[in-house]
N, C-alpha and C positions, 0 to 999 in steps of 0.2 A: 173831321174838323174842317171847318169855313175857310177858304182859300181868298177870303175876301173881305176887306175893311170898308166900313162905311167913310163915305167921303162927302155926300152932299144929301140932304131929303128936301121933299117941296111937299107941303099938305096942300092936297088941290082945292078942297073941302076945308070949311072951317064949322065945321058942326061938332056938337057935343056928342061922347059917346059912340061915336067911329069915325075911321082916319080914311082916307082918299090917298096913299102916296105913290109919291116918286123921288125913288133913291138911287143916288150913283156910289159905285163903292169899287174901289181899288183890288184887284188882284194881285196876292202877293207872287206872283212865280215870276210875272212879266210887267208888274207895274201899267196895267193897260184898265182903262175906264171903262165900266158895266152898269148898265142899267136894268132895272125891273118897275113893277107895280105892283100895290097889295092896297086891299079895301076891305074895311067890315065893321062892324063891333068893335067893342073897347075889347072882348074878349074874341078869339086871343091876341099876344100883342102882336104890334106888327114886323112881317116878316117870319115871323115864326114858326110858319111851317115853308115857307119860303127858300127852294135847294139855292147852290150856285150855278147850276144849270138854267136854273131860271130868269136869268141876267142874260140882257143880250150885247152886245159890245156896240160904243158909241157910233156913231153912224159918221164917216169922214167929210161928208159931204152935208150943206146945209139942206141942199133938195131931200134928202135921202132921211133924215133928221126929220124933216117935215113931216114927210108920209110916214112913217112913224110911231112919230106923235101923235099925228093926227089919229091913227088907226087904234091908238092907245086912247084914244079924247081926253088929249090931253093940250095945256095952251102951248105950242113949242116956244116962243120967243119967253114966255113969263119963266120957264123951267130951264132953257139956256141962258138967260138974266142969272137966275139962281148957281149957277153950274160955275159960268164964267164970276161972279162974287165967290165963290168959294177959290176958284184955281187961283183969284186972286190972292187970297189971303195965305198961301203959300208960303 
């Protein structure tokens, strides 16, 4: 069983018929923020063969955040915008 709840997703993509994301999602043992990536098709859905292993723990640093991201291509400031609106609504 998943040791981990979703907390945040960004569709990097907005096209029909498959998803581009990025999710942040809460570990329940220690309360600590994880991220990953998943792209494809409508089938199957997203995440879903997705371990928790596959999540890597939020980067402390904004440099560190960047590179990253970047390596992910992904936009970092448009997905820490998203990040930081969600820990807001806490």
């Amino acid at each position: 069983m998943s040791q981990l709840r979703e907390f945040a997703e960004h569709e990097r993509d907005d096209e029909s018929y498959q998803f581009n994301l990025v999710r942040v999602s809460r570990r329940d043992t220690d309360g600590k923020l994880l991220w990953a990536t998943d792209s494809g098709c409508s089938c199957p859905s997203p995440f879903e063969t997705t371990a928790d292993s596959d999540f890597h723990p939020l980067p402390e640093t904004w440099d560190e955040f960047e590179r990253e991201a970047r390596a992910g291509r992904m936009n970092p400031e448009e997905f820490l915008s998203r990040v930081r609106a969600e820990l807001g609504a806490l």
